[in-house]
Every structure is written in C-alpha cells, then in structure tokens.
PDB file with one MODEL, atoms N, CA, C and O in Angstrom:
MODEL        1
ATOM      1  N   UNK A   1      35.514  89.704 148.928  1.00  0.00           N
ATOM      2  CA  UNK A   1      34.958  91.028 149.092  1.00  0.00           C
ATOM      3  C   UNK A   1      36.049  92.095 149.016  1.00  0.00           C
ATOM      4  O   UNK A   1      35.860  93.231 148.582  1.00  0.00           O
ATOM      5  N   UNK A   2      37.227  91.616 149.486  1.00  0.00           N
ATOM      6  CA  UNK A   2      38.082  92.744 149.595  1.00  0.00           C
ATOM      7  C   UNK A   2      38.588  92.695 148.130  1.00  0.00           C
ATOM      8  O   UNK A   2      39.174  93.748 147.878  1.00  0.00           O
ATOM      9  N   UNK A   3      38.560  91.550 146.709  1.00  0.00           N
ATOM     10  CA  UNK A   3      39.472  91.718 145.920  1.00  0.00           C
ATOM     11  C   UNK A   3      38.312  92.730 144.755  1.00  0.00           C
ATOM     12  O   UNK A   3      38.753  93.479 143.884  1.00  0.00           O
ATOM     13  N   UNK A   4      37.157  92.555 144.963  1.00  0.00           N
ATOM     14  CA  UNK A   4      36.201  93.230 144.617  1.00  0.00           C
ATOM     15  C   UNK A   4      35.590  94.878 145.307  1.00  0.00           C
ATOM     16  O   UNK A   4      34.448  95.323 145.193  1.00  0.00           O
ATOM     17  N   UNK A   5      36.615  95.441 145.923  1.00  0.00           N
ATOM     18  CA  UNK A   5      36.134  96.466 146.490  1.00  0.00           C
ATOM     19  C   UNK A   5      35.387  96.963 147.243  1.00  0.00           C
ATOM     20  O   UNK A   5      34.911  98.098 147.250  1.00  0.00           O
ATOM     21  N   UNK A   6      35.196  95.762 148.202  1.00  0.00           N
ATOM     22  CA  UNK A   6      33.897  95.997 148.960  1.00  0.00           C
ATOM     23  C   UNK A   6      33.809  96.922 150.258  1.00  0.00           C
ATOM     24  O   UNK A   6      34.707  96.926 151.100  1.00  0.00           O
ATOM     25  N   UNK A   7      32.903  97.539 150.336  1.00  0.00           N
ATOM     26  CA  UNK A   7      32.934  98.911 151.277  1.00  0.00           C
ATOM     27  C   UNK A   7      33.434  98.103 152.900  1.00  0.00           C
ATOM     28  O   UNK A   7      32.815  97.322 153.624  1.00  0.00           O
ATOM     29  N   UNK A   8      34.511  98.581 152.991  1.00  0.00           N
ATOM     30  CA  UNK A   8      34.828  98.236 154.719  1.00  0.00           C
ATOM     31  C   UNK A   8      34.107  97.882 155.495  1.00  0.00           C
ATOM     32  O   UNK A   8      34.119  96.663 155.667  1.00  0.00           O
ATOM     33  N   UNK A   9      33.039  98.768 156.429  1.00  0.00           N
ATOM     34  CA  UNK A   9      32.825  98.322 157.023  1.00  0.00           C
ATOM     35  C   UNK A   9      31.391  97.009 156.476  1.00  0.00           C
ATOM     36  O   UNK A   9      31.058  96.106 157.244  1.00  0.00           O
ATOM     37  N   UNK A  10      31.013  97.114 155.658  1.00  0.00           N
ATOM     38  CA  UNK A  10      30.206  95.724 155.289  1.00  0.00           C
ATOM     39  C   UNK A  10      31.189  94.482 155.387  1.00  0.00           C
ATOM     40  O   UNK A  10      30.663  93.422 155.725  1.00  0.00           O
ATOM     41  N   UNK A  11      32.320  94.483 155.176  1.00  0.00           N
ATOM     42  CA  UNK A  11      33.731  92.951 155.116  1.00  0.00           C
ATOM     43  C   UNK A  11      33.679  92.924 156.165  1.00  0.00           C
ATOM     44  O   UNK A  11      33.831  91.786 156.609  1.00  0.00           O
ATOM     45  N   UNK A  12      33.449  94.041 157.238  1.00  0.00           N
ATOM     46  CA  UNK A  12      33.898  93.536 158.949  1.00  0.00           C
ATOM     47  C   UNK A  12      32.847  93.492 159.243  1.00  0.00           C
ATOM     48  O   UNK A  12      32.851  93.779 160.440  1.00  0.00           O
ATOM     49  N   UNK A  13      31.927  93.323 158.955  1.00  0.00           N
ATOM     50  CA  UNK A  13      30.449  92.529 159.428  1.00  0.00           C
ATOM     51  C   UNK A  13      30.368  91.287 158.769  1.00  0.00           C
ATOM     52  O   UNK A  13      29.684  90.362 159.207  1.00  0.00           O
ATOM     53  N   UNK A  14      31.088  91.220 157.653  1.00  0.00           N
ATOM     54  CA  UNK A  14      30.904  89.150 157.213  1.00  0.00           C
ATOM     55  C   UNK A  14      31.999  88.688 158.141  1.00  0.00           C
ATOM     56  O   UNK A  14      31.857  87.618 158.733  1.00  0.00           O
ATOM     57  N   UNK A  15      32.901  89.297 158.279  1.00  0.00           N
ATOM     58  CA  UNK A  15      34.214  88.623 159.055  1.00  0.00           C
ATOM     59  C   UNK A  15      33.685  88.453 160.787  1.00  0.00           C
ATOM     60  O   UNK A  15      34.089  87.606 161.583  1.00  0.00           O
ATOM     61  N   UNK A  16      32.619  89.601 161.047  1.00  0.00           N
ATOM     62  CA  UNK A  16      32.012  89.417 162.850  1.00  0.00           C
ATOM     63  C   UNK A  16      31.168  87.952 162.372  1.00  0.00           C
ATOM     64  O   UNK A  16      31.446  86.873 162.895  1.00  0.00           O
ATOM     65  N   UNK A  17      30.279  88.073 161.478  1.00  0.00           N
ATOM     66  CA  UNK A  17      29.762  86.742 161.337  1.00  0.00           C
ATOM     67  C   UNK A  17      30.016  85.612 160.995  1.00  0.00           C
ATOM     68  O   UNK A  17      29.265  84.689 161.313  1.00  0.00           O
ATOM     69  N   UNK A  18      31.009  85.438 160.349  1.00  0.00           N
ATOM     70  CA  UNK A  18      31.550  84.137 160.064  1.00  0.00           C
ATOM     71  C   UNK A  18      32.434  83.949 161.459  1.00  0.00           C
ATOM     72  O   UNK A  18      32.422  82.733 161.653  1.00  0.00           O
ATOM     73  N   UNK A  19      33.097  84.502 162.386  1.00  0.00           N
ATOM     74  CA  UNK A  19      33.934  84.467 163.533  1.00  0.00           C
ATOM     75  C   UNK A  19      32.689  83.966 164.603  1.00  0.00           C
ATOM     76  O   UNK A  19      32.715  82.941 165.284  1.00  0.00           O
ATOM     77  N   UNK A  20      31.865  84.732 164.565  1.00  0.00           N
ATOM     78  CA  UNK A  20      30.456  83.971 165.890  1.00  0.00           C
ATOM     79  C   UNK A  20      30.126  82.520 165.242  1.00  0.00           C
ATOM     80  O   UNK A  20      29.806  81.694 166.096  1.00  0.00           O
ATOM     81  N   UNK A  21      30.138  82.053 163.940  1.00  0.00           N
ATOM     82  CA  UNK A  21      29.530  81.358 163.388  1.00  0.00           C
ATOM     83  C   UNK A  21      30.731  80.111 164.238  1.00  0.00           C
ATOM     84  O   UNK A  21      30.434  79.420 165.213  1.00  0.00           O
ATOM     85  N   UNK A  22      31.586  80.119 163.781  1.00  0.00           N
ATOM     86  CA  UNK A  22      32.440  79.442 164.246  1.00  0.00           C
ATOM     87  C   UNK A  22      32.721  79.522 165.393  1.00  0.00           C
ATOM     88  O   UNK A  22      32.844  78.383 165.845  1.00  0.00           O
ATOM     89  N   UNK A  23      32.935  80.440 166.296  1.00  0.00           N
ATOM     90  CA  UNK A  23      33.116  80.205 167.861  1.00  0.00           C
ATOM     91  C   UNK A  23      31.493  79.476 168.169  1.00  0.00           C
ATOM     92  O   UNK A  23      31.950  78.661 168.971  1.00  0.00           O
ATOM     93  N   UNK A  24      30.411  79.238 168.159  1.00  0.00           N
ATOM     94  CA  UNK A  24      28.977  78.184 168.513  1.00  0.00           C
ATOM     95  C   UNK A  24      29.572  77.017 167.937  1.00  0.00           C
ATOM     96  O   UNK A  24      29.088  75.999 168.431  1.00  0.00           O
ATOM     97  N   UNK A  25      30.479  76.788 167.039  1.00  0.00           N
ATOM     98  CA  UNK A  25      30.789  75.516 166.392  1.00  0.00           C
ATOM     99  C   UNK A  25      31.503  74.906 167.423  1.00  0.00           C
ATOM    100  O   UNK A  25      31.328  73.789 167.910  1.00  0.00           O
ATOM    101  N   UNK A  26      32.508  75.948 167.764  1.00  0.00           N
ATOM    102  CA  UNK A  26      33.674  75.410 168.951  1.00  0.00           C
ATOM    103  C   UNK A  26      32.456  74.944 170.009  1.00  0.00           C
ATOM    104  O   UNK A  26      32.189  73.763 170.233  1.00  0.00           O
ATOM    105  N   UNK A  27      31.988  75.721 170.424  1.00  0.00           N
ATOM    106  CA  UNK A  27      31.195  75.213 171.687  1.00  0.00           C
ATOM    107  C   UNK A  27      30.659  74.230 171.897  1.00  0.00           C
ATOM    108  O   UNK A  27      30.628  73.658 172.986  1.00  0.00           O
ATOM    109  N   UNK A  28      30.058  73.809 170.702  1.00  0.00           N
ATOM    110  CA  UNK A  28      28.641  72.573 170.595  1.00  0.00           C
ATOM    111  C   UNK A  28      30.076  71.501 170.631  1.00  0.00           C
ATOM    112  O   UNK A  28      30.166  70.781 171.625  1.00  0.00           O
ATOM    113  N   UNK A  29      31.371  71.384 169.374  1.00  0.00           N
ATOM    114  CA  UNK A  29      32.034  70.720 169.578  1.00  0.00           C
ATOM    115  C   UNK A  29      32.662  70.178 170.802  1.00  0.00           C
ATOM    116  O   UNK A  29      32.814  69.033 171.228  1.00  0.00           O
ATOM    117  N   UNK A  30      33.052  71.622 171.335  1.00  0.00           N
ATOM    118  CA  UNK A  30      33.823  71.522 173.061  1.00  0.00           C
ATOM    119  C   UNK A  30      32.755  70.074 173.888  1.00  0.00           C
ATOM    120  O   UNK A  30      33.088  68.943 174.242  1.00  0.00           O
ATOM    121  N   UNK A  31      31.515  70.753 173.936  1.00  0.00           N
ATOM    122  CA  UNK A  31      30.494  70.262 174.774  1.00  0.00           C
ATOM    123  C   UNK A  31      30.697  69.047 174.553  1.00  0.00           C
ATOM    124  O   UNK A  31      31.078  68.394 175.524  1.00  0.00           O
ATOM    125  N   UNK A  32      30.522  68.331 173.241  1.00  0.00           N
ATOM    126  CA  UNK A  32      30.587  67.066 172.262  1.00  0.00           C
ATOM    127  C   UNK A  32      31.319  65.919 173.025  1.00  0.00           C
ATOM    128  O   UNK A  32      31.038  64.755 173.314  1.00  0.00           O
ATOM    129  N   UNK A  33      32.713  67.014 173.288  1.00  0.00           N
ATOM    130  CA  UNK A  33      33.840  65.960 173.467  1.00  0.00           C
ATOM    131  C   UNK A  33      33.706  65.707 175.088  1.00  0.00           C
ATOM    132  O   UNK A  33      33.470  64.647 175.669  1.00  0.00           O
ATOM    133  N   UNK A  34      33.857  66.572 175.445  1.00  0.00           N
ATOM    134  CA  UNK A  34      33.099  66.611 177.035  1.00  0.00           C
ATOM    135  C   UNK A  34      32.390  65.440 177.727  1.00  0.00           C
ATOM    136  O   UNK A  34      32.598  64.638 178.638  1.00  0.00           O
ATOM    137  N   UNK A  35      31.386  65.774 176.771  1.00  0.00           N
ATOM    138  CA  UNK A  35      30.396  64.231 176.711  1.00  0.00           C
ATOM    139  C   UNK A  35      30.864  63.148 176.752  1.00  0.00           C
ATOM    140  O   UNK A  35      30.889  62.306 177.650  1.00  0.00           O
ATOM    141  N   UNK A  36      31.345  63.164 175.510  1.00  0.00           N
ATOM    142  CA  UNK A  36      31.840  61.562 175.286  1.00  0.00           C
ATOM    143  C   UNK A  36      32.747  61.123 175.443  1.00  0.00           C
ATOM    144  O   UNK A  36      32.833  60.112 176.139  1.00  0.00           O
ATOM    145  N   UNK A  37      34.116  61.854 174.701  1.00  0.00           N
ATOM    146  CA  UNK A  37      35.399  61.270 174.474  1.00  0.00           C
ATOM    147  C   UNK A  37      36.147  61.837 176.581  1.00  0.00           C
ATOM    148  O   UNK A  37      36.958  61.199 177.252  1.00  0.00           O
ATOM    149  N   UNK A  38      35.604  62.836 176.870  1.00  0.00           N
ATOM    150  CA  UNK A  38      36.204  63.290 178.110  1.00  0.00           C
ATOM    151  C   UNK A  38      35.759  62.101 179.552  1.00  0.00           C
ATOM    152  O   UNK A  38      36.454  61.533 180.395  1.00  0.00           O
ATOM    153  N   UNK A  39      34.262  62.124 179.268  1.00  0.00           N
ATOM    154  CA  UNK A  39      33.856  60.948 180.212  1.00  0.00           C
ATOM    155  C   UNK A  39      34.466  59.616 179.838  1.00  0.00           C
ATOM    156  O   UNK A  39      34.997  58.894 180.683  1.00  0.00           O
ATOM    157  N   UNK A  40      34.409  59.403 178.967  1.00  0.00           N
ATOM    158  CA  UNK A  40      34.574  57.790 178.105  1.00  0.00           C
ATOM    159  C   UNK A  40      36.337  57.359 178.906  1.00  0.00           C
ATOM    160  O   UNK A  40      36.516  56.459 179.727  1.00  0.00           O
ATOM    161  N   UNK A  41      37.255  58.161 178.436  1.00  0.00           N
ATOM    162  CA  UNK A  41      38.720  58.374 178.978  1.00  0.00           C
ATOM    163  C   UNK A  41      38.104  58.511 180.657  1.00  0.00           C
ATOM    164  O   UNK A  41      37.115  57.793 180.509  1.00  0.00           O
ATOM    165  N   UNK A  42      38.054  58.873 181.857  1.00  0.00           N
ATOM    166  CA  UNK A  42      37.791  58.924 182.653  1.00  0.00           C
ATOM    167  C   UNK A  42      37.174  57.906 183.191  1.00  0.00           C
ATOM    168  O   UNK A  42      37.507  57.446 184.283  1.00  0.00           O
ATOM    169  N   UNK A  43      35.917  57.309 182.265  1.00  0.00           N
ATOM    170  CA  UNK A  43      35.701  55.671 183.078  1.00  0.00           C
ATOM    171  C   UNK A  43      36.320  54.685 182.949  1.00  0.00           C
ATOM    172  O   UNK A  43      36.074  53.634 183.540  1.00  0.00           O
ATOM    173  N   UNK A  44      37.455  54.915 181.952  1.00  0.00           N
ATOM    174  CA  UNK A  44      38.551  53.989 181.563  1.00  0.00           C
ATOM    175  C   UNK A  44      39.522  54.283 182.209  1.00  0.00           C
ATOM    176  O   UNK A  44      40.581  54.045 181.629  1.00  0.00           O
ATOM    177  N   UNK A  45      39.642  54.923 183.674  1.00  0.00           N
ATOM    178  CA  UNK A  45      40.565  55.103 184.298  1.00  0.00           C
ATOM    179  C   UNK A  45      41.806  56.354 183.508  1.00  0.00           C
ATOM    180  O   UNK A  45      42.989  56.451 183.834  1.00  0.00           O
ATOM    181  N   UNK A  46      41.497  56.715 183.042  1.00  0.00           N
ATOM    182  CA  UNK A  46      42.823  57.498 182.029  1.00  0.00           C
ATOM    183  C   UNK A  46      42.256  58.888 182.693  1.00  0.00           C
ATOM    184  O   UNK A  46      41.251  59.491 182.315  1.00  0.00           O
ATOM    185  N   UNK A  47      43.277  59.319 183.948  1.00  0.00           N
ATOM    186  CA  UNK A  47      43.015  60.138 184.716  1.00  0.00           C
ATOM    187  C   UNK A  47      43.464  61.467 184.105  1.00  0.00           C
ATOM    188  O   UNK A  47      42.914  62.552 184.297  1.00  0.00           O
ATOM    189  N   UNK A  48      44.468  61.251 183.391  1.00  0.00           N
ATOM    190  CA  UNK A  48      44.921  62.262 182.648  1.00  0.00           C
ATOM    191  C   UNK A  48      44.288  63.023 181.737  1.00  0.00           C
ATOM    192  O   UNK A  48      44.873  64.047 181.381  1.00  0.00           O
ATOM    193  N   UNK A  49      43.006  62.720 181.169  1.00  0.00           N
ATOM    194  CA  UNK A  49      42.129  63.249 180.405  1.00  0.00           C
ATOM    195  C   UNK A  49      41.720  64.241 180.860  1.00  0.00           C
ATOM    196  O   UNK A  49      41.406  65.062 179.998  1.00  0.00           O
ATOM    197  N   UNK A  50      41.519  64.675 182.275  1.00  0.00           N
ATOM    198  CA  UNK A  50      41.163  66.156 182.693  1.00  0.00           C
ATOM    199  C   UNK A  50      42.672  67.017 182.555  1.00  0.00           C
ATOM    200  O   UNK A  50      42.532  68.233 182.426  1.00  0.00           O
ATOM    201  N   UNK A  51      43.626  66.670 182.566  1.00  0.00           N
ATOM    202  CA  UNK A  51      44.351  67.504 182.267  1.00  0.00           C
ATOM    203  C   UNK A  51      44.835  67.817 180.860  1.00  0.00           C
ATOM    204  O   UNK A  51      45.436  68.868 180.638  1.00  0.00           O
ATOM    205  N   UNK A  52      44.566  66.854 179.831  1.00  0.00           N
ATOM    206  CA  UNK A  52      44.066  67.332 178.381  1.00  0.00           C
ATOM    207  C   UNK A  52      42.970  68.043 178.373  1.00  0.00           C
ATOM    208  O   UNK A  52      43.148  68.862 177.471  1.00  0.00           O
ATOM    209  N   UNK A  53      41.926  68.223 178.847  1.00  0.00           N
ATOM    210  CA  UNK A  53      40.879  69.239 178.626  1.00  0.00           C
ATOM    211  C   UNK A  53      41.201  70.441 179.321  1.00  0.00           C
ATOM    212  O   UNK A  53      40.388  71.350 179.155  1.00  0.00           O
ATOM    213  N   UNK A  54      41.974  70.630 179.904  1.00  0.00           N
ATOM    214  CA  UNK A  54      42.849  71.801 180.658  1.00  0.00           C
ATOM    215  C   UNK A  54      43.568  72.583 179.753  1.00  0.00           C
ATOM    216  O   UNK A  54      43.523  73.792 179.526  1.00  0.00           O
ATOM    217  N   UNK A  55      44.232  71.690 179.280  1.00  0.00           N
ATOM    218  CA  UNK A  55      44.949  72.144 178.307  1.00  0.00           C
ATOM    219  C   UNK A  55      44.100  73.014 176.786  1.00  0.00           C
ATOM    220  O   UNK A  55      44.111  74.060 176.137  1.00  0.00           O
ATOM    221  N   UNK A  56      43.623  72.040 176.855  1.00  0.00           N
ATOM    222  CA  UNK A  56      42.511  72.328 175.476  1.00  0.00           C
ATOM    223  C   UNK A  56      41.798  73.726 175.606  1.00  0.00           C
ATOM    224  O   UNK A  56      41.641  74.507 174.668  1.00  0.00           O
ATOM    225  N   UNK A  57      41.364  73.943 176.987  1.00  0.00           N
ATOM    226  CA  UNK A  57      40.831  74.927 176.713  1.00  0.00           C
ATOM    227  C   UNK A  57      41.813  76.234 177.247  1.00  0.00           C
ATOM    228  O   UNK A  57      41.192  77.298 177.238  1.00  0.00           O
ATOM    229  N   UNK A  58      43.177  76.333 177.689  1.00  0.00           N
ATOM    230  CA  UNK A  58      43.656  77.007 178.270  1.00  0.00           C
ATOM    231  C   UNK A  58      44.314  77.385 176.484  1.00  0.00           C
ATOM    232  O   UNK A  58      44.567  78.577 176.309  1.00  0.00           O
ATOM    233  N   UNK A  59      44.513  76.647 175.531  1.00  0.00           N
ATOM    234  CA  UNK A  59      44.769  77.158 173.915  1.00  0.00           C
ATOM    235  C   UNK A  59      43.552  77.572 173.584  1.00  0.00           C
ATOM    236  O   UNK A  59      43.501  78.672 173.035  1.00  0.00           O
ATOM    237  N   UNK A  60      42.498  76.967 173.773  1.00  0.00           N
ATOM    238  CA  UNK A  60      41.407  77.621 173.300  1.00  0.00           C
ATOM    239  C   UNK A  60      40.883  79.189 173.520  1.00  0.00           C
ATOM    240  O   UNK A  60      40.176  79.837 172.747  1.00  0.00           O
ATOM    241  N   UNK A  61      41.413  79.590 174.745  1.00  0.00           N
ATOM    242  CA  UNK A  61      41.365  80.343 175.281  1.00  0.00           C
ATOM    243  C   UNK A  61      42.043  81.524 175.094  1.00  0.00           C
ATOM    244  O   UNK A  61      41.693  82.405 175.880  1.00  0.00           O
ATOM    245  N   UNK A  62      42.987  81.858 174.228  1.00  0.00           N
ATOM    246  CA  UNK A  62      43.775  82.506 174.223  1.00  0.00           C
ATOM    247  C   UNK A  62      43.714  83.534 173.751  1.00  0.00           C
ATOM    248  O   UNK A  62      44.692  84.281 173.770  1.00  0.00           O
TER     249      UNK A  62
ENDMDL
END
C-alpha cells in the first residue's frame, strides 16, 4: 500500500488490523500452551515450567 500510494490514514487501519489480528492469535496460542505443554511439564514434575511461562509472558509483554 505504501509502494502504491496509498492514502495514510487507510495503511494505518490495515496495519490496526492485521496487529489485532495477530495479538487473538497470541492469545488462543498463549491459552494453547497453558493447556497443554504448561500443565503437561508440571505433572511431570518440571517445576520450572511456571517460571518459563513467567518469562514468556513478561517478553510478551513488553
């Protein structure tokens, strides 16, 4: 859009939507891992897995 001239503020409305589009991706993903891979590590004793998801979201977060 931008190499085609496209009126400003219409590019920062595909760029707000493709950015929400992808932060619901993060989420459903976040949730995903949560689920599975976060519990799964945790009943396997691998206590440390809450402090990888600490982490994860303290970058995520930023």
């Amino acid at each position: 859009m931008v190499e085609q001239g496209s009126y400003c503020p219409d590019i920062l409305t595909q760029v707000s939507a493709a950015s929400s589009a992808l932060n619901s991706f993060t989420k459903v993903l976040l949730a995903n891992h949560v689920k599975s891979c976060v519990v799964d590590d945790i009943k396997a004793g691998k206590e440390d897995a809450v402090d990888e998801l600490a982490a994860l979201l303290a970058k995520l977060m930023k």
